[in-house]
MARMARPA-534070 format. One line per 5 residues: for each residue x, y, z of C-alpha. Coordinates in steps of 0.5 Angstrom, whole numbers, plus 500, padded with zeros to 3 digits. Layout:
<atoms>
X,Y,Z; ...
</atoms>
This chain:
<atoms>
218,375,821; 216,373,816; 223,373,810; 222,375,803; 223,369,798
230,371,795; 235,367,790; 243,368,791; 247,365,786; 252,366,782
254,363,775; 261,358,774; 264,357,768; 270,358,763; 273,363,759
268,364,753; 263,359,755; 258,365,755; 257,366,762; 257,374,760
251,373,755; 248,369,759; 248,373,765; 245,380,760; 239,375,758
237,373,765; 238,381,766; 233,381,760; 228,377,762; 228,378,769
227,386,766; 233,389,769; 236,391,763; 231,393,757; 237,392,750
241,386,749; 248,389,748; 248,393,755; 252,388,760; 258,389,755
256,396,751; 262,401,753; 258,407,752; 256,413,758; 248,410,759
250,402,761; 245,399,766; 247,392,768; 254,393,766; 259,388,770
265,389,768; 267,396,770; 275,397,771; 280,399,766; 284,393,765
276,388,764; 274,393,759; 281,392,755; 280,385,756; 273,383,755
274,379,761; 271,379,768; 276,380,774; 272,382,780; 265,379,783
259,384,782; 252,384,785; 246,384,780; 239,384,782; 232,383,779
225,380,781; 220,375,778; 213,374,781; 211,366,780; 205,363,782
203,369,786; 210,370,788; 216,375,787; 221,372,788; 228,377,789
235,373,785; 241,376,786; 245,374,781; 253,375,784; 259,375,777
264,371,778; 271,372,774; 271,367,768; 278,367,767; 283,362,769
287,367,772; 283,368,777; 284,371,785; 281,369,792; 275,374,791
273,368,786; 272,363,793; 271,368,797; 264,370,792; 262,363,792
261,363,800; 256,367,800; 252,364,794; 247,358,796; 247,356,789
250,355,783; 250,355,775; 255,352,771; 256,354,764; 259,349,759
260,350,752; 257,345,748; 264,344,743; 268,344,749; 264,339,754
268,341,761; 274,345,762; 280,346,767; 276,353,770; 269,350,770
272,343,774; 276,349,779; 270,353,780; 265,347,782; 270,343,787
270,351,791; 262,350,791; 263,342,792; 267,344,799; 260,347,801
255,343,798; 252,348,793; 247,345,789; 249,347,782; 244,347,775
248,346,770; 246,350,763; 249,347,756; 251,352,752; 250,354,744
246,348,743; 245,352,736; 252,352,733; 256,344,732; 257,341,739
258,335,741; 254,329,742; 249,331,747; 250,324,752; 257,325,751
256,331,754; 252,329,760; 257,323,761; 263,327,762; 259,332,768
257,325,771; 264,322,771; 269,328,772; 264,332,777; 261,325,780
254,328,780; 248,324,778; 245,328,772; 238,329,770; 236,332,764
230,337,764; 230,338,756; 233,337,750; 236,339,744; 232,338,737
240,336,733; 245,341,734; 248,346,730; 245,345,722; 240,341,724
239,345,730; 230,345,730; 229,348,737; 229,346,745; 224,341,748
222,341,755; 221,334,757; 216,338,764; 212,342,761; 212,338,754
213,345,751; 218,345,744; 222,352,742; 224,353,736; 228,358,732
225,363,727; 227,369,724; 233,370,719; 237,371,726; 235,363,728
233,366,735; 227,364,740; 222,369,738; 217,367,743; 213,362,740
212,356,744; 208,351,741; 204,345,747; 206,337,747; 203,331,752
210,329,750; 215,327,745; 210,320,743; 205,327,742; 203,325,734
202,333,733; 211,333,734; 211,330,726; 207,336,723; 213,341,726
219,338,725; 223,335,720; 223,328,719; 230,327,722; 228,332,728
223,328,729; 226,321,729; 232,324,734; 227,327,739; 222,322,741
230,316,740; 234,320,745; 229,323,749; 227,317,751; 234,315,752
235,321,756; 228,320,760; 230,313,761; 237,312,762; 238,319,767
236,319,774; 230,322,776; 230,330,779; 231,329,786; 229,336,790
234,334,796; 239,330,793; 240,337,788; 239,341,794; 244,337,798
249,338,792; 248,330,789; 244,331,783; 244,337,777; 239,338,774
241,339,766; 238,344,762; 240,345,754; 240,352,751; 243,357,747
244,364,751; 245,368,746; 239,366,742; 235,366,747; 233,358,748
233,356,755; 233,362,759; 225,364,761; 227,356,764; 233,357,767
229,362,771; 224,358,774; 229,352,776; 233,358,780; 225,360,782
222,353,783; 228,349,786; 234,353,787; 234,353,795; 233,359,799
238,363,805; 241,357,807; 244,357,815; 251,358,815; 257,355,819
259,360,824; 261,360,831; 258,358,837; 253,355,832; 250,356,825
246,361,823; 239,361,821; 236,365,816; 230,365,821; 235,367,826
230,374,829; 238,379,830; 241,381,824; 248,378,823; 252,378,816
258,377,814; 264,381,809; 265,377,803; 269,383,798; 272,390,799
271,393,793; 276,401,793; 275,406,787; 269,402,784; 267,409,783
274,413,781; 271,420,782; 270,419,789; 275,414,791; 270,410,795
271,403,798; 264,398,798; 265,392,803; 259,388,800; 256,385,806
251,378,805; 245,378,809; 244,372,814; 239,373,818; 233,377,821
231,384,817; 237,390,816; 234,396,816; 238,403,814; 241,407,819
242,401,825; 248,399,828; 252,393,827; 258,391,831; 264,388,826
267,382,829; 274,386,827; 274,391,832; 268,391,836; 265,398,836
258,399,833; 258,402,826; 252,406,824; 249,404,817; 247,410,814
247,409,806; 248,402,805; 246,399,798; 243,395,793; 247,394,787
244,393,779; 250,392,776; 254,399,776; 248,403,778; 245,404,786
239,404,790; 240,406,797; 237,400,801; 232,403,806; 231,394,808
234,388,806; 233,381,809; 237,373,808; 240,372,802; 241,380,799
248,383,798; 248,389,801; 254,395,800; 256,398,806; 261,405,804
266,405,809; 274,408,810; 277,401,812; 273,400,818; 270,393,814
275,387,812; 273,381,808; 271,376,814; 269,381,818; 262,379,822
257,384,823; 252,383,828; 246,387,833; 249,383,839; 256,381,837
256,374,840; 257,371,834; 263,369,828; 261,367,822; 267,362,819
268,359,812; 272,364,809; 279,362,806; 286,365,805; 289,361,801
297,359,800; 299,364,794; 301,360,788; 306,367,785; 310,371,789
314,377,787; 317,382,790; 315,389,788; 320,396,786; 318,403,786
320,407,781; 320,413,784; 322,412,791; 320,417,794; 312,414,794
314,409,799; 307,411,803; 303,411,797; 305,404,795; 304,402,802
297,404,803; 296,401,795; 298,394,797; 294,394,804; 288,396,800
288,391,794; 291,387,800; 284,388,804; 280,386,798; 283,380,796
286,382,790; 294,380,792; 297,379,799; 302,383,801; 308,380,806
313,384,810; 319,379,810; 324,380,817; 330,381,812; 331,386,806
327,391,804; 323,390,799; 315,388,800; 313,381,797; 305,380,794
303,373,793; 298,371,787; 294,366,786; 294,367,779; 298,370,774
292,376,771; 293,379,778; 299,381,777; 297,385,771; 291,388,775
296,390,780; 300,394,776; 294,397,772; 291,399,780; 298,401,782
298,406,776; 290,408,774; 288,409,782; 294,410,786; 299,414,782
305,410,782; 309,406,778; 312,400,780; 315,394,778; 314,386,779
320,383,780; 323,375,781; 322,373,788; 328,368,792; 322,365,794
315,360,791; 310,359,795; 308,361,803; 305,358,809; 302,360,814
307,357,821; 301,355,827; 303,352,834; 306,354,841; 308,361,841
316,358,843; 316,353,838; 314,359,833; 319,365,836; 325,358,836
323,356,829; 323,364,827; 331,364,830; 333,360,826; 330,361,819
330,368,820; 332,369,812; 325,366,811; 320,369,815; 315,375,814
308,377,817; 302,378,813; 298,384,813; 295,382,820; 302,381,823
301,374,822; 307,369,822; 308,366,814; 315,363,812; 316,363,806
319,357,802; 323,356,796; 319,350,793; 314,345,796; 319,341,798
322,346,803; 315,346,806; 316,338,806; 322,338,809; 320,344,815
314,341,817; 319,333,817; 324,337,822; 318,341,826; 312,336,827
311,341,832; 309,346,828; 303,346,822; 305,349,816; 299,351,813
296,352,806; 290,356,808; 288,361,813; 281,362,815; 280,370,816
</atoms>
């Protein structure tokens, strides 16, 4: 079989590094969107608008992952990037990991006056536990910044990765004069009252091309060909395997709301970014070459479309060729489902997808059927792995204010649980239900889903307890345990046995008395 050439990644970043407005402009170039101002514009004919629920349109922030697609042909070649959008807040939830399992490369977003921040570091060490290679994108070189070599010592030093600078800014700020790219010998500078990159390339053999004087200032000039030098001879070399192995990142500098860097951004992600790439699974890894079609379920998604209050699980293609109306086995509970109506996503609009191939994310609507984690097979004799839970960092106890809609909140928490959004524990004692976080935003997003999609009003309130572990062992070293600290034991929403601790010194203090048993952060799905 032949396989389409396809791009998945996603971009990682920080709040207000840009990570929107780059997306928007790769949209833009890649032709997927057709005005600028579409990604964030609020009115009925958006196109490519990522942020669609109530709470991300009163913040102006990103707090679920969304799929967006868009084709470049390159040398003869069309090349499909399926661009996934990661939650950029530094309150953000397990849907944020979870995305970056089904991605095979990254973007890293950094703002240029910032340099890296805590988010940005958190987001690269998921993609590091996965050796995703990642570009990384300089951002607002056209505003004051910091020194361009600081900035790259500090992506060296802090993520212990070797940089390659692939071009380099012509002074920052207001001495801003354009982007140079040191591959092609191409310069891009700034025209129009706006300062923006209108299109306008003019051709170099390199920066000890004479013809750079007659085009910038003198001062441009001077700092280009001394730091380009410096830049070229001080940085490793682009290595394609040791970026594909996630040990070199290849740095561009640009400004994604004037343009500058995108069109450059896309040919990386085009020529270097790597294909599908296998994935771990049992009994073996999945290739993408792999003839059956095998998938996994990184996201459910409830009420994207609040009129027909439907559920999406996105699906990530792993091997062999999808076509509609073929049946696939969940690994969740074994019988064949038929996929009739699956989709391709740009942004909030649809397509029924009638083929997809390794790489694509696909939208399977369904009724509970499909979980995050689930593998989806022709043959059922394969299970994806890699797909963490991880320890909640918040636990809260929630109470209803109408207690009459016991089961409206039950079936609410199971659902936002089945999405990742929070997760819910049934403790052995007590009535009240307990839903862990990792961070504080998804409280707020709880509430507000609580309340716009399921009618019901609740309240969090303080939980006795800090943190949960996942109790791993025999089954009479666990029913002993559970005996004696009846107070502290719950399932989760599989039935599995969690105990829930005080503080982390509780945990080390059990796990001392009970070496029998793993107390663990992390539960594999």
């Amino acid at each position: 079989m032949s396989i389409p050439s396809r791009r998945t990644f996603a971009i990682i970043s920080h709040p207000d590094a840009g990570k929107t407005t780059l997306t928007e402009k790769l949209l833009l170039e890649g032709g997927a969107i057709h005005l600028a101002g579409e990604v964030k514009a609020r009115g009925a004919n958006r196109r490519a608008r990522s942020d669609w629920m109530k709470i991300e349109q009163q913040r102006g922030i990103s707090v679920t992952s969304s799929v967006m697609t868009f084709s470049r042909t390159m040398d003869g070649e069309t090349i499909t990037f399926n661009l996934l959008d990661t939650p950029g807040h530094e309150d953000f939830s397990e849907d944020t990991y979870r995305t970056l399992t089904a991605v095979d490369s990254a973007v890293m977003v950094i703002d240029a006056a910032k340099g890296i921040e805590p988010q940005t570091r958190k987001l690269f060490e998921v993609c590091r536990l996965r050796n995703v290679p990642i570009i990384t994108f300089i951002n607002k070189v056209d505003r004051e910044g910091r020194d361009p070599f600081a900035l790259l010592d500090e992506v060296a030093d802090a993520l212990a990765l070797d940089v390659c600078p692939m071009s380099w800014p012509v002074g920052m700020g207001g001495t801003f004069e354009g982007v140079f790219d040191f591959a092609t010998g191409q310069l891009r500078q700034p025209s129009g009252p706006s300062r923006a990159f209108e299109g306008t390339v003019e051709q170099f053999s390199g920066i000890d091309d004479p013809r750079l004087a007659d085009v910038l200032s003198a001062q441009g000039h001077e700092t280009l060909v001394s730091e380009g030098e410096l830049a070229q001879g001080g940085y490793a070399s682009f290595d394609l395997a040791a970026y594909r192995h996630g040990d070199l990142t290849p740095v561009y500098f640009g400004s994604a709301l004037k343009l500058f860097g995108v069109a450059e951004l896309i040919d990386a992600l085009g020529r270097h970014a790597p294909p599908p790439r296998e994935q771990p699974a049992e009994p073996e890894p999945v290739t993408p070459d792999r003839p059956d079609v095998t998938g996994f379920i990184f996201k459910v998604q409830a009420n994207m479309d609040p009129q027909h209050r439907d559920r999406i699980a996105f699906m990530r293609l792993c091997s062999g060729k999808f076509r509609r109306g073929m049946k696939l086995i969940p690994s969740g509970s074994g019988k064949p489902i038929a996929v009739h109506s699956p989709i391709l996503f740009f942004a909030q609009d649809r397509e029924i997808a009638d083929e997809a191939y390794p790489g694509d994310i696909i939208g399977i609507p369904n009724h509970g059927t499909l979980r995050v984690g689930d593998t989806l097979s022709e043959k059922a004799d394969v299970r994806i792995t890699g797909l963490p839970n991880f320890a909640p960092e918040i636990l809260r106890r929630v109470a209803l204010r109408d207690p009459t809609k016991t089961k409206q909140l039950r079936k609410a928490l199971d659902d936002l649980s089945e999405e990742g959004v929070i997760q819910v524990f049934y403790p052995e004692i007590g009535g009240q239900w307990i839903v862990g976080v990792v961070g504080q935003l998804q409280l707020d997003v709880l509430i507000s889903r609580l309340e716009a999609e399921y009618k019901v009003e609740a309240v969090l309130e303080p939980s006795p307890f800090d943190t949960a572990r996942w109790l791993g062992g025999s089954d009479a070293d666990i029913k002993a345990f559970s005996g004696i600290n009846r107070s502290n034991m719950a399932a989760d929403r599989d039935g599995n046995t969690v105990f829930l601790a005080k503080s982390a010194w509780d945990v080390n203090y059990q796990q001392e008395r009970n070496p029998d048993l793993k107390f663990s952060a992390t539960k594999e799905r």
